[in-house]
C-alpha positions, -999 to 999 in steps of 0.1 A, spaced: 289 -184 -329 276 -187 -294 264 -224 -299 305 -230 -307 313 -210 -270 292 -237 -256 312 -263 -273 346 -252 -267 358 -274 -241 347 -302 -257 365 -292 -289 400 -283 -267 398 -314 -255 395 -329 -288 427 -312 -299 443 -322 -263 433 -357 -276 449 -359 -307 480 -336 -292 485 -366 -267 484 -390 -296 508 -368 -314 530 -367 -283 526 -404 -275 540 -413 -309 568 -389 -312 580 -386 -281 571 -422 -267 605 -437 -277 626 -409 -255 601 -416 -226 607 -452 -225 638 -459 -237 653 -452 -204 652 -468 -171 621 -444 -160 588 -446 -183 564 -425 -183 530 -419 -203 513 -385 -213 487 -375 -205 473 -345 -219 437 -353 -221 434 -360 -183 449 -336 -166 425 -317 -191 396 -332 -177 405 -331 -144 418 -292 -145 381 -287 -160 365 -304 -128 389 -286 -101 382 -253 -119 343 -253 -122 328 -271 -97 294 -268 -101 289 -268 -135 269 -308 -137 272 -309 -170 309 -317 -174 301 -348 -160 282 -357 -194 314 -339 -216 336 -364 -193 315 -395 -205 318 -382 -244 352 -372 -241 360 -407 -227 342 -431 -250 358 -411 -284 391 -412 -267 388 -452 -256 380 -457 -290 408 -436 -304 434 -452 -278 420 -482 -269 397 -496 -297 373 -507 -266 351 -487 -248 358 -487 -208 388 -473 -197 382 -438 -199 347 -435 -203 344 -446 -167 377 -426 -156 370 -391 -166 332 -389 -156 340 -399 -122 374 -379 -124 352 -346 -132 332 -358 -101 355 -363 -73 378 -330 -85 344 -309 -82 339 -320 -50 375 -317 -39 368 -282 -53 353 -273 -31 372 -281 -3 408 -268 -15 418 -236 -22 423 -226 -56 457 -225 -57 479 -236 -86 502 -261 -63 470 -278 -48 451 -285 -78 487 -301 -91 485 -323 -67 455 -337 -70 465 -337 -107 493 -362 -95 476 -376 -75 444 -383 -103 465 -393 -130 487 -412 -106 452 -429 -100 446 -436 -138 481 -452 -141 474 -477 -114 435 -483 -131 447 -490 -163 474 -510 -151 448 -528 -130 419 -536 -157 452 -545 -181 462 -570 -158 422 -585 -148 415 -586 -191 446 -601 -194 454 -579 -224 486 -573 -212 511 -587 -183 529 -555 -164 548 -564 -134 542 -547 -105 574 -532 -107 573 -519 -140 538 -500 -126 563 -482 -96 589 -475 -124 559 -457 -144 543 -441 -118 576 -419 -109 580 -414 -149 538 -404 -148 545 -382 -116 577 -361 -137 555 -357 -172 526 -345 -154 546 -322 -135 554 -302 -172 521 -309 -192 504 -296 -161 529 -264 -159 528 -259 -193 489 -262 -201 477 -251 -169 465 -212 -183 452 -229 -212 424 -244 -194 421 -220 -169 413 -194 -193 388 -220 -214 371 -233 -186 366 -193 -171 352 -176 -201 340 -210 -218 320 -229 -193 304 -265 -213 269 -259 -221 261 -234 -196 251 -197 -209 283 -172 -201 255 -143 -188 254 -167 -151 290 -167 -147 295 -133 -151 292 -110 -117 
């Protein structure tokens, strides 16, 4: 059992994966119907709540890199999107980390700020593969939709991964966190 404490994050963000699947599919068609749109993004605020809340654990940065290349398979079918987002999301939140007080409103802001970030990125390498033509405009219109849905999954999963990431650190022995 202690070899699956080790793997916990990395199985929650499996379920976050296939909850923001689940999420995308069923509640897709309220979230752009209307005049605002607005993806969800379970998965990365996961991965980037995991970097703001243990910043020197160097091994997240490897979970980051699996976690993206299953999910760019899962929502992509092409591997690049996320496996370059969420190890170098995990990066820059643990060094932001350390720098910000670990408050709940800061860390939501870099959380809207990050997947702010990954909005305008996949919009970006959409636009340069040409896999898809997205006004500029309809990017703005997103990014105030991405800013309100973040807002909630962030509120609403917030204690999930604080209490996974404090008493379930990714492959790092429990005994060291411990005072």
């Amino acid at each position: 059992m202690r070899y699956l404490r080790e793997w916990a994050l990395a199985i929650a963000l499996y379920l976050a994966m296939v909850a923001d699947g689940l999420a995308s599919t069923y509640l897709g068609a309220y979230l752009t119907s209307g005049k605002i749109q607005a993806p969800i993004f379970i998965m990365p605020i996961g991965i980037m709540l995991i970097g703001l809340m243990d910043e020197y654990n160097s091994q997240e940065i490897w979970l980051g890199l699996g976690a993206g290349i299953i999910a760019d398979l899962y929502f992509w079918g092409i591997i690049g999107i996320y496996a370059v987002f969420f190890p170098l999301a995990i990066w820059a939140c643990q060094k932001i980390a350390r720098w910000l007080p670990e408050l709940f409103i800061t860390r939501l802001l870099v959380l809207l700020v990050g997947t702010s970030a990954l909005t305008a990125y996949i919009w970006l390498i959409l636009n340069f593969m040409k896999l898809a033509v997205v006004s500029v405009h309809s990017l703005l219109v997103n990014l105030v939709g991405n800013l309100i849905v973040t807002l909630i999954v962030a509120v609403l999963t917030y204690w999930i991964w604080f209490i996974l990431v404090r008493d379930y650190p990714f492959r790092n022995d429990l005994r060291s966190y411990r005072y």
